[in-house]
C-alpha atoms as one frame of an Amber mdcrd trajectory, in Angstrom:
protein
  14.696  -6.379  14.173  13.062 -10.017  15.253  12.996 -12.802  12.894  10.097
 -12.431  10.549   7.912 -15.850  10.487   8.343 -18.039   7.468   4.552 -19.131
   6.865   2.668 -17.455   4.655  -1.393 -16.760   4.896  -3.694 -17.062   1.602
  -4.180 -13.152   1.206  -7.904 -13.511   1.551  -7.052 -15.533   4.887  -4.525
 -12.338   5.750  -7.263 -10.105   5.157  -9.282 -11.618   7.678  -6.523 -12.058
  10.612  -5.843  -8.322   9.888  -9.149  -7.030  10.561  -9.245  -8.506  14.146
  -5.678  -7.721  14.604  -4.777  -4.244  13.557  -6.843  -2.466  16.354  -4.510
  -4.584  18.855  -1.255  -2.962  17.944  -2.286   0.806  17.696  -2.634   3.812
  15.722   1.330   4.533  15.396   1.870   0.921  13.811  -1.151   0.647  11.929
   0.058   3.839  10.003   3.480   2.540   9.601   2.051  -0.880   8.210  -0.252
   1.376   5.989   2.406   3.470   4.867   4.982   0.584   3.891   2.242  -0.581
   1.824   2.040   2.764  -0.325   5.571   3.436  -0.729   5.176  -0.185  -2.694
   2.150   1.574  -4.326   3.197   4.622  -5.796   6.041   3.774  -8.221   3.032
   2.033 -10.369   1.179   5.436 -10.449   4.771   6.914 -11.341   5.236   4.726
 -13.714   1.367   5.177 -15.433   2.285   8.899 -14.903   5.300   8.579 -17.012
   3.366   6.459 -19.786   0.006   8.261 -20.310   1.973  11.860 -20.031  -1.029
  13.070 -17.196  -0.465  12.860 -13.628   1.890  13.832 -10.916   3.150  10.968
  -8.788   5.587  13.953  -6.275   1.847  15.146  -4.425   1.997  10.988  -3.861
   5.188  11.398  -2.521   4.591  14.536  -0.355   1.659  13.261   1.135   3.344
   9.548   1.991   6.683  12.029   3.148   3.766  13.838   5.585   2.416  10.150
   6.883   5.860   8.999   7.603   6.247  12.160   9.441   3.501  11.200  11.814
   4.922   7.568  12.267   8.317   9.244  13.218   6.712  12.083  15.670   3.775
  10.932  17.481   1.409  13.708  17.849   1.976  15.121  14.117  -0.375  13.679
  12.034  -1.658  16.622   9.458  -4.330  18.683  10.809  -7.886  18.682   9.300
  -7.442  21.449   6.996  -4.059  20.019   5.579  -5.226  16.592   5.035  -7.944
  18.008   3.675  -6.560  19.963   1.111  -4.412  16.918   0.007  -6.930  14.355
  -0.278  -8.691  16.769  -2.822  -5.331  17.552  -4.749  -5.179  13.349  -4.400
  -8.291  13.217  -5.967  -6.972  15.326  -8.511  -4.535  13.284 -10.103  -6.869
   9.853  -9.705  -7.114   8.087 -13.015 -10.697   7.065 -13.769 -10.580   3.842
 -15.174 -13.096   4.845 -17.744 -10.862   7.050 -19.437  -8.745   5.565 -22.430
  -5.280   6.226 -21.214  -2.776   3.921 -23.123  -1.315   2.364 -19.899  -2.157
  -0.436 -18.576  -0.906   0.371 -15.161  -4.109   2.562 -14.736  -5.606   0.643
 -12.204  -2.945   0.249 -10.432  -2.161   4.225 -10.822  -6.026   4.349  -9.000
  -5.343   1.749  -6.745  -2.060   4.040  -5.314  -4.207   6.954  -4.715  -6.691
   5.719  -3.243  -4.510   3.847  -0.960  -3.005   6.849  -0.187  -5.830   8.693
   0.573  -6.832   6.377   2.890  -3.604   6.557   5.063  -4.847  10.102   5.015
  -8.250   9.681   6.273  -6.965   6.892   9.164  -4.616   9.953  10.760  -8.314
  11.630  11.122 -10.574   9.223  12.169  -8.239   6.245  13.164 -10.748   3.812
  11.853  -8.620   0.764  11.135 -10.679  -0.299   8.150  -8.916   2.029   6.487
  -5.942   0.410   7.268  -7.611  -2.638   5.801  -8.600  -1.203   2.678  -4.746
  -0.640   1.686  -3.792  -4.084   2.065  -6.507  -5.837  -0.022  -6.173  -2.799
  -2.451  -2.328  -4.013  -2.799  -3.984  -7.522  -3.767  -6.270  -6.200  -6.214
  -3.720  -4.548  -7.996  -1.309  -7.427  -8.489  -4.710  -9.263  -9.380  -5.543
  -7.117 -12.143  -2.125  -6.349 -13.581  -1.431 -10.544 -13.765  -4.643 -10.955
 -15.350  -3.859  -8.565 -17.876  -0.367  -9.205 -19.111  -0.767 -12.618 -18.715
  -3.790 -13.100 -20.686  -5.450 -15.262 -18.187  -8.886 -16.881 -19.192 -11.352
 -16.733 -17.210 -12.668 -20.180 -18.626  -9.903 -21.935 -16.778 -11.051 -23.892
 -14.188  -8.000 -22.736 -11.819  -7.718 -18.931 -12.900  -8.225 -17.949  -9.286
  -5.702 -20.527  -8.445  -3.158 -19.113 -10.966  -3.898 -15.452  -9.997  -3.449
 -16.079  -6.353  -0.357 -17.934  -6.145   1.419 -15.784  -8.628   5.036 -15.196
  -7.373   3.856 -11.176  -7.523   0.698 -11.624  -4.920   3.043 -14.176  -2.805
   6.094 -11.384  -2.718   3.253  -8.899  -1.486   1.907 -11.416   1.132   5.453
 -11.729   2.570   6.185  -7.790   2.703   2.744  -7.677   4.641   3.170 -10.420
   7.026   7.230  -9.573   7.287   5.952  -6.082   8.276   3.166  -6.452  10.374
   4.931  -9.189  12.331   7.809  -6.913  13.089   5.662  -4.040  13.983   3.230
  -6.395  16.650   6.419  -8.109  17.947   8.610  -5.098  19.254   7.207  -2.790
  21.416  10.002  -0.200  21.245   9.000   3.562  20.731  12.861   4.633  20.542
  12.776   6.413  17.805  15.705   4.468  16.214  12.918   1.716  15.483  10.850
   3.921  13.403  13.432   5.274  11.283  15.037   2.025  10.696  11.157   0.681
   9.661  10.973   3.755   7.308  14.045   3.191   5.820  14.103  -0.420   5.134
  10.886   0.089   3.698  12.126   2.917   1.366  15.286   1.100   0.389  13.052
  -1.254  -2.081  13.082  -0.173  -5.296  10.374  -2.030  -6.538   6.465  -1.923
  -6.716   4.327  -4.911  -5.796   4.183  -5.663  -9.072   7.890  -5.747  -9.510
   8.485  -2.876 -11.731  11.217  -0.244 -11.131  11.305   3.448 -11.905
């Protein structure tokens, strides 16, 4: 794989580069990007899932197994029906926020479904918002979870600062940028690519906010 570039974008600045960029490189690596940003997602719903005794993060898992199945066979992405049916089992499982659940990974248990579903509804309608959506979800969850365990007031005039140049949300901006630049930089449909972009993305063991299962 190339070398991955060194710089890193302020996330907000990412956010914007992304939207003009993602419809340049395609649907195939648009999902893949998507989908490397989930598989960092879902061991924080696992995780909630494991604390609050409610949830089941394996229909996360089949339906991210089902979206890497598209990036590895063009031409497979679920039918309507299917993806369908598993955005409403998806929706499910969703922790509402409003409920008392003695986690506090329940945002971040939302934020993983929801990114999920999205993937879901981009293999329907392609719309690369979607696509979008995942990547700043990704940010508000490290957001959130830093302002909560780390007590940060609000009151302090660089909160924002703090927040945003956590090492959690700069690790996340990295993966992101690491990824995308790979994916926009080889054009290479051999299907050794793909698998080797599935599988270095499955061999971390960690969420984006740098908790294990």
């Amino acid at each position: 794989m190339p070398k991955v570039e060194k710089d890193l974008h302020a996330f907000d600045d990412w956010l914007t580069i992304l939207k003009y960029k993602l419809p340049l490189i395609g649907f195939r690596r648009n999902l893949t990007f998507a989908a490397s940003c989930c598989q960092r997602a879902i061991p924080n719903y696992a995780l909630f899932a494991r604390q609050a005794h409610w949830g089941d993060h394996k229909l996360l898992m089949k339906a991210l197994a089902v979206i890497w199945g598209s990036v590895l066979e063009p031409g497979a992405k679920p039918n309507d029906s299917y993806a369908t049916a598993l955005l409403k089992a998806i929706a499910s499982i969703t922790p509402d926020t409003e409920t008392p659940f003695e986690s506090q990974l329940t945002s971040a248990a939302l934020d993983a479904c929801v990114s999920v579903s999205e993937v879901l509804s981009y293999t329907n309608d392609e719309d690369s918002n979607h696509i979008l959506t995942v990547s700043s979800l990704a940010r508000d969850t490290i957001y959130l979870y830093v302002q909560y365990t780390e007590n940060s007031d609000y009151s302090n005039k660089r909160f924002e600062e703090t927040i945003l140049s956590h090492p959690l949300m700069i690790a996340e901006m990295k993966e992101q940028q690491d990824d995308f630049q790979i994916l926009a930089s080889n054009t290479s449909e051999a299907p050794e690519f793909w698998l080797s972009f599935r599988d270095r993305a499955q061999r971390k063991r960690t969420s984006n906010l740098g908790l294990s299962l």
